[in-house]
N, C-alpha and C positions, 0 to 999 in steps of 0.2 A: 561370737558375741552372745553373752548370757542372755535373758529376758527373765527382765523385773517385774513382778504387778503391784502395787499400792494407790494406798487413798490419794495419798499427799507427796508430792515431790519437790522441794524446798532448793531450787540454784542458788548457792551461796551461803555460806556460812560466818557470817558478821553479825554485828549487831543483831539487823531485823532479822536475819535468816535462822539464829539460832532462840531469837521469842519465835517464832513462827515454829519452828520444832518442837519446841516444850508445848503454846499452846498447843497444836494439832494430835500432839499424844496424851495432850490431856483430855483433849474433847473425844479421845478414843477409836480416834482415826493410825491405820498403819502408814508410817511417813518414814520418807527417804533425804537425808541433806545431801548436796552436794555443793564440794568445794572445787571448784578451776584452779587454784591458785596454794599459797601458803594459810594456814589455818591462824587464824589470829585476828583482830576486827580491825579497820582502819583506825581508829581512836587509840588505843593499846599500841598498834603500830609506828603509823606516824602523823596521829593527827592529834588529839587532844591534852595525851601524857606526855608523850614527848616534847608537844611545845611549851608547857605547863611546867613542866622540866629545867627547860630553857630561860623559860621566864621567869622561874624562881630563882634560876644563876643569877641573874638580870637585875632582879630586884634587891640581895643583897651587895652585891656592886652599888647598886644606885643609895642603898643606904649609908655604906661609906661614905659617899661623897659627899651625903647632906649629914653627915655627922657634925660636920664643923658647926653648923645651923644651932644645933644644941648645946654648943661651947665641949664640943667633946669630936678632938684633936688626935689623927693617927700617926703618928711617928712614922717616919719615913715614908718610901714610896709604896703606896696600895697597887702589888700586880695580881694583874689575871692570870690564871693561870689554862689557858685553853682546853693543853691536851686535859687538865684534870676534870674544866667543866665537861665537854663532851663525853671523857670518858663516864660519870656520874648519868647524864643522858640515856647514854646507851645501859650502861647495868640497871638503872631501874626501869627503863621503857622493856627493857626483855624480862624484868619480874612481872610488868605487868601483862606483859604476853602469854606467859608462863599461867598465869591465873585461866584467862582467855584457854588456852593449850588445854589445863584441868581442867574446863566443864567441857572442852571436845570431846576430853578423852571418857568423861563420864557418861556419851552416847555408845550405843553398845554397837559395837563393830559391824553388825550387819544391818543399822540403820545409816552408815555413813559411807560415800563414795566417793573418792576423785578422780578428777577429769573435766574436762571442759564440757560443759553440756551447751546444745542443740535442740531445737523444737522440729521434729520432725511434722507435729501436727498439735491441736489442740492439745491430746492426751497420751501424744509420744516425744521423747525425750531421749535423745542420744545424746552419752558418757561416753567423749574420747572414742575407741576403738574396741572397749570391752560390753557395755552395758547397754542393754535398750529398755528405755523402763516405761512402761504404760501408768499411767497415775487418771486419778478421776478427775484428779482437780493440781495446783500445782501453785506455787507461788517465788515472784522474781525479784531475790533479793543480791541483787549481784553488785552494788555499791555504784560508787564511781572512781573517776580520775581525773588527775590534774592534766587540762588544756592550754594550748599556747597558741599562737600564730604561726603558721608555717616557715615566717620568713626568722623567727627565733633559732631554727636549727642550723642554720650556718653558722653558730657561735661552737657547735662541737661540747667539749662538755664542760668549758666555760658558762657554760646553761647548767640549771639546776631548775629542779622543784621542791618544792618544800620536802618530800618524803629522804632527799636526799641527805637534806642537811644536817638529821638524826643521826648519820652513819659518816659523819664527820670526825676524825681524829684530832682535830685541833680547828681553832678559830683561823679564818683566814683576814687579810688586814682590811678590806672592801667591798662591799656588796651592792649591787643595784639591783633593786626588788622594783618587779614591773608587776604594778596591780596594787594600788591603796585599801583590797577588801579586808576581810577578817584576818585572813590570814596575812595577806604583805603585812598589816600594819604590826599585829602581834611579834611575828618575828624581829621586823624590819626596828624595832625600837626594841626589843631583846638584843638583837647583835649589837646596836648603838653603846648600850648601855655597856656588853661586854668586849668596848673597846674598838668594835670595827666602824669603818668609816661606812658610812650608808646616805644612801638615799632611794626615796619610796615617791613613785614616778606613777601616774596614771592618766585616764583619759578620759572626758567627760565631767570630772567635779566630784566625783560621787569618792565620801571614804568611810569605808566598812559599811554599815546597815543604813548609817544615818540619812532621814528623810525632811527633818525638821533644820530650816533655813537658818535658825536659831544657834541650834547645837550643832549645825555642820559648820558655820563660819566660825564658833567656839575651837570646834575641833582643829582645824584646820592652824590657825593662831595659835592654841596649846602646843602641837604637837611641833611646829616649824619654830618654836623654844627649845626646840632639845637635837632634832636632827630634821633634813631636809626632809618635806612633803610635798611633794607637788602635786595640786591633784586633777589638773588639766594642762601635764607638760608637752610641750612639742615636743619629742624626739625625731632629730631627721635619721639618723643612723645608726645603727650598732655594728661594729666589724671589731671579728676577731685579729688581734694582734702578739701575736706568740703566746702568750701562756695571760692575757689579759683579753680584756674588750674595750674599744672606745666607743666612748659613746656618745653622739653629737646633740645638743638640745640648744635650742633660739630661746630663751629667758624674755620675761617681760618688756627688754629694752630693742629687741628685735635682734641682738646679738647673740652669736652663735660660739657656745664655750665647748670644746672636749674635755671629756673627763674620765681617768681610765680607772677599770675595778677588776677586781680578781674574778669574780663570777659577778651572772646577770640571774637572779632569780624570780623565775615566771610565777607568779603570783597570781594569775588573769582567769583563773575561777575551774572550775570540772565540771567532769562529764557525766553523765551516768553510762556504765557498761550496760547497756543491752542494743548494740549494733550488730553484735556476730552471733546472736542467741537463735538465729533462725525465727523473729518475729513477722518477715514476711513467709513463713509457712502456718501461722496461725492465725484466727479470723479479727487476732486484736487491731482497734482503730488505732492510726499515730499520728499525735499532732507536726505542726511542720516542723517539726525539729528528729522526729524520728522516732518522740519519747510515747510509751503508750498513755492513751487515756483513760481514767479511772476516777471510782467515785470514794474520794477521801474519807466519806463515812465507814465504807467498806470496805475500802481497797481493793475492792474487784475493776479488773479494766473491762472495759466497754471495746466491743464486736457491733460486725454491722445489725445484727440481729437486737441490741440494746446490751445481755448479759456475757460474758465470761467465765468459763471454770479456771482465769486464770487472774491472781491475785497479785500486788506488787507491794513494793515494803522498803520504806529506807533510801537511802541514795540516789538508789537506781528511778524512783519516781520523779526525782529533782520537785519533790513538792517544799519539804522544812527539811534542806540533809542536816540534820543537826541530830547526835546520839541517841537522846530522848525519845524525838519522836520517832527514833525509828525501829527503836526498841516497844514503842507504842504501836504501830504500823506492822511491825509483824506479830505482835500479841495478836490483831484484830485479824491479822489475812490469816495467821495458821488456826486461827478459830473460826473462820469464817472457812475457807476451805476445807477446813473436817467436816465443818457443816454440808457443804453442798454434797464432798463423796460422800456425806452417808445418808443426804437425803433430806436434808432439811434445806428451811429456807436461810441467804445470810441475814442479820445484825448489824443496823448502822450505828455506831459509839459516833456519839459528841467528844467531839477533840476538844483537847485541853487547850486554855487560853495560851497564844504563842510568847514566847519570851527567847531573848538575843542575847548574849553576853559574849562582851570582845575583854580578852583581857590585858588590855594596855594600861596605862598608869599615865594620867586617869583613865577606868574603868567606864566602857560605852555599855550599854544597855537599851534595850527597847521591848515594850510589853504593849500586848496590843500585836495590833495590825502595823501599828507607826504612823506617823505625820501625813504623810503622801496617802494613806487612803481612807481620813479623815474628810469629809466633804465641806469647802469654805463655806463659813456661816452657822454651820452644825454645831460647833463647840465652842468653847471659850477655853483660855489656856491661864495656868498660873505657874509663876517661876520662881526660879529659888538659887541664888549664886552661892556658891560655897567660899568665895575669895576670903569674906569674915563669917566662916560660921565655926561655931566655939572649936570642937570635937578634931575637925579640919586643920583650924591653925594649931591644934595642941600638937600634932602630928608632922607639921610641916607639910601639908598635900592640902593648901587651901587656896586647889583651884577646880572650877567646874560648872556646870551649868545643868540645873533640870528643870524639863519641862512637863508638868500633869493636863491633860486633856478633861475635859467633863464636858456632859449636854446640859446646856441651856434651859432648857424646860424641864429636864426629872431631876438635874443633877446628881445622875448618873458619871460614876468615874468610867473613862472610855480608855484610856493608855497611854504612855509615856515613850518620851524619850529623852535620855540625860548621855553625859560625860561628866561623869560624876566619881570621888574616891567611896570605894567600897559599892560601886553598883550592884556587882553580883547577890548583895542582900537585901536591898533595895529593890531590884527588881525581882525578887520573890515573893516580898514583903505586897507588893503593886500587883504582882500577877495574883496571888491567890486573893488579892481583894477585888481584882477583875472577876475573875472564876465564881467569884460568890455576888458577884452583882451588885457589890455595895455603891452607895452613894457619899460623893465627899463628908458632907456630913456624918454618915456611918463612920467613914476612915480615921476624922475629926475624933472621936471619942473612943477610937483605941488609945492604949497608954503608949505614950512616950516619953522614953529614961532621959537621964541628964548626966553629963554631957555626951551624947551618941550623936553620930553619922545623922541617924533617922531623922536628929532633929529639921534638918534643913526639908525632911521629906513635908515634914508639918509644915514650912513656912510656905510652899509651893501651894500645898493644899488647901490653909489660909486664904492666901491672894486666891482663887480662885475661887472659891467659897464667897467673895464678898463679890467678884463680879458676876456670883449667879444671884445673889441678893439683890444686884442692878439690874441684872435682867429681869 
C-alpha cells in the first residue's frame, strides 16, 4: 500500500466533491478526489436529466391530447412509442454524463483516485487495498441513496427505484410509486401521461415539499384529476405474484380492493452514504441518525472538542440535497478546508435564500423556509388562483394556487408556496426578491408584462398589500 501526503482529501466526486476540488486548488492547497463508485454526479446520472427527460416525453403526449382544446384535431390514433421514449432517455442522460466524464478527466491523473475510502483517523484515509493518504484536512462528499422498507424486498425485482427506471428499454403498462415526494410525484405523472397505468401511494398526507394547508389540499384535488394520489393510503399488503405484485389497500369505505402492477416503485426518500466511511474512527459528533454534525456556514462538522479538519458537502449532509446547493457546499468546504491545512482560519458564507421546484404540471414550488416554519400570527398571506388568469387560460393550464407570505409590521416579503403553471420562474422571480430583502411594496413596483404568467404573481401580492394596510 502506497502512502499519500496532502492538504485536502475530497471522498467523492459529484457535484459537491468536484466544487470542493476546484475551490481547494484554487485557494492553493494540494488535493486528492476520490471516487468509490462510477464517475459521473447523481443528477447527470439518474436524478435530475434523466427525469427532465422523462418529463419532457410526458409533456408532449400531454400536449396531444389537449390539442382538441384548441380546435386542432389529430387524425387517427396518437401512439407512444416506449422503446423510442426511453431509448431518447438514455442517449442524452449519457451525453450529459459524458460532459460530467470531460471535466473528470480535466483533473490530472495524479490528483485523482479510486476506491472506496475509509477514515482510519481524523487525517488518515484508506483507498480500497492500494492507498493510504494522510491529508491535513479532508472533506465528505459521498452523496446519497434511495431507501426503502425492508419488508419492500420480498417483491424481488418487481421493486424498483427511481435510478432504475432510466435504464428501461420500453415503458411497462403499470406502476405503483410508494412515496408522494418530489420524486414519486414527478415520475409518477410522467409514466401517466406516457400511457402507464399508476398510482402514487403514501403515508401521513404529506405530497412533495408542500407545508401550506392551502396549496396542499389544492394539490391533492389537481393531481387526483388526472391519476390516482393518495396521500395517507392504507396498504395492508404487497406480495409478489409471478412476474406482478398485488397489492391490498382498505379505501375510504373501509373496503379492501386488490390491484395488480408490473412493478412497485420505492419512492420513500435517501440516505446519505456515510455509514461505511469509518466515522466512528474520527472524533466527529452524530446526530441520531448517524449523519454528522456541522455548521452550514462552514461546513465543518463538529467533534467533541467543538472543531473538525473535516468538512461535508452535498447529499451526504442531508441538509438541502438539492444540486445547487451542493455545488454551493463544496465551493465553501473545499475553500474552507484549504484554509485550515494551510493554516488559516475558516469563512462562514451566508446561504442563499432556499428555493424547491418539483416539476409536475402544475409546477410546485417553495421559496423561503415554506408555510410550516412560518410562526401563527407572524404573517399575513395573500392569494392568487390561476383558474381565470389571462396568460393561463390562453394556454389551456388554468389551474393553480399561489400563496405570498409577508410581515405584518415591516411588510417584509417572507416566502411562498404555490402549484402554480410555470413555477419554476416564478419562484426565481420570489427568491431573488427574498435574497434582497425587499418589501411587498418594493415587489409592487417592479414591472409587469401583459399578458404573462407573472401577472397572477401581482394579484397575490395586491391582496396582501392591502391586508398589511389593515394591519
Amino acid at each position: 500500500m502506497q502512502t499519500l501526503q496532502v492538504d485536502v482529501a475530497i471522498i467523492g466526486a459529484g457535484t459537491a466533491g468536484l466544487a470542493a476540488y476546484r475551490s481547494a486548488k484554487a485557494a492553493g492547497a494540494s488535493v486528492v478526489i476520490i471516487e468509490g463508485g462510477d464517475y459521473g454526479t447523481t443528477c447527470a446520472r439518474v436524478g435530475c436529466m434523466p427525469s427532465k427527460l422523462l418529463i419532457a416525453a410526458a409533456e408532449a403526449a400531454d400536449a396531444v391530447g389537449k390539442a382538441p382544446g384548441f380546435g386542432i384535431h389529430v387524425d387517427g390514433v396518437v401512439r407512444i412509442d416506449g422503446g423510442a421514449v426511453m431509448e431518447r432517455v438514455r442517449r442524452e442522460r449519457d451525453r450529459f454524463v459524458g460532459f460530467v466524464l470531460s471535466d473528470v478527466q480535466d483533473i490530472p491523473g495524479t490528483d485523482r483516485l479510486l476506491g472506496r475510502a475509509v477514515f482510519r483517523d481524523d487525517h488518515t484515509i484508506a483507498v480500497a487495498d492500494h492507498t493510504l493518504i494522510r491529508c491535513k484536512s479532508s472533506v465528505i462528499a459521498t452523496g446519497s441513496r434511495a431507501t426503502y422498507p425492508d419488508t419492500f424486498k420480498s417483491l424481488g425485482e418487481r421493486l424498483i427505484i427511481s435510478d432504475d427506471v432510466f435504464n428501461w428499454r420500453d415503458l411497462p403498462r403499470s406502476v405503483a410509486v410508494m412515496g408522494p415526494g418530489i420524486v414519486g410525484l414527478e415520475l409518477g405523472q410522467a409514466l401517466h401521461r406516457l400511457g402507464v397505468r399508476v398510482a402514487v401511494l403514501g403515508r401521513g398526507g404529506r405530497v412533495g415539499p408542500l407545508s401550506d394547508p392551502e396549496i396542499l389540499s389544492y394539490a391533492v384535488a389537481a393531481f387526483n384529476r388526472e391519476f390516482t394520489l393518495e396521500p395517507d393510503a392504507h396498504v395492508e399488503s404487497m406480495e409478489r405474484e409471478g412476474d406482478r405484485v398485488a397489492l391490498r389497500r382498505k379505501g375510504a369505505d373501509g373496503k379492501v380492493a386488490v390491484e395488480h402492477f408490473d412493478y412497485v416503485l420505492a419512492a420513500t426518500g435517501r440516505a446519505p452514504n456515510v455509514s461505511d466511511i469509518g466515522l466512528d474512527q474520527t472524533g466527529i459528533r452524530l446526530d441520531d441518525k448517524g449523519i454528522p454534525t456541522f455548521d452550514p456556514l462552514t461546513t465543518r462538522t463538529l467533534s467533541a472538542s467543538g472543531a473538525s479538519p473535516i468538512f461535508i458537502a452535498g447529499d451526504a449532509n442531508n441538509f438541502i440535497p438539492l444540486l445547487h446547493e451542493a455545488a454551493d457546499e463544496g465551493r465553501i468546504a473545499g475553500r474552507n478546508a484549504a484554509r485550515v491545512a494551510l493554516g488559516s482560519l475558516v469563512t462562514p458564507v451566508q446561504r442563499r435564500v432556499p428555493i424547491g421546484i418539483v416539476f409536475t404540471d402544475p409546477q410546485i414550488a417553495i421559496v423561503g423556509g415554506g408555510f410550516h416554519l412560518l410562526e401563527a400570527g407572524s404573517f399575513v398571506t395573500g392569494q392568487a388562483s390561476f383558474q381565470d388568469q389571462g396568460r393561463s387560460r390562453i394556454m389551456l393550464k388554468n389551474q393553480g394556487l399561489l400563496n405570498i407570505y409577508a410581515d405584518p409590521a415591516t411588510g417584509d416579503f417572507l416566502g411562498a408556496e404555490m402549484l402554480v403553471p410555470a413555477a419554476e420562474h416564478l419562484a426565481h422571480l420570489l427568491a431573488w426578491a427574498l435574497q434582497n430583502q425587499m418589501t411587498v411594496t418594493q415587489m409592487l413596483e417592479m414591472p409587469f408584462y401583459h399578458p404573462v404568467v407573472e401577472e397572477g404573481l401581482r394579484t397575490a401580492l395586491r391582496e396582501v398589500q392591502a391586508k398589511l394596510r389593515v394591519a
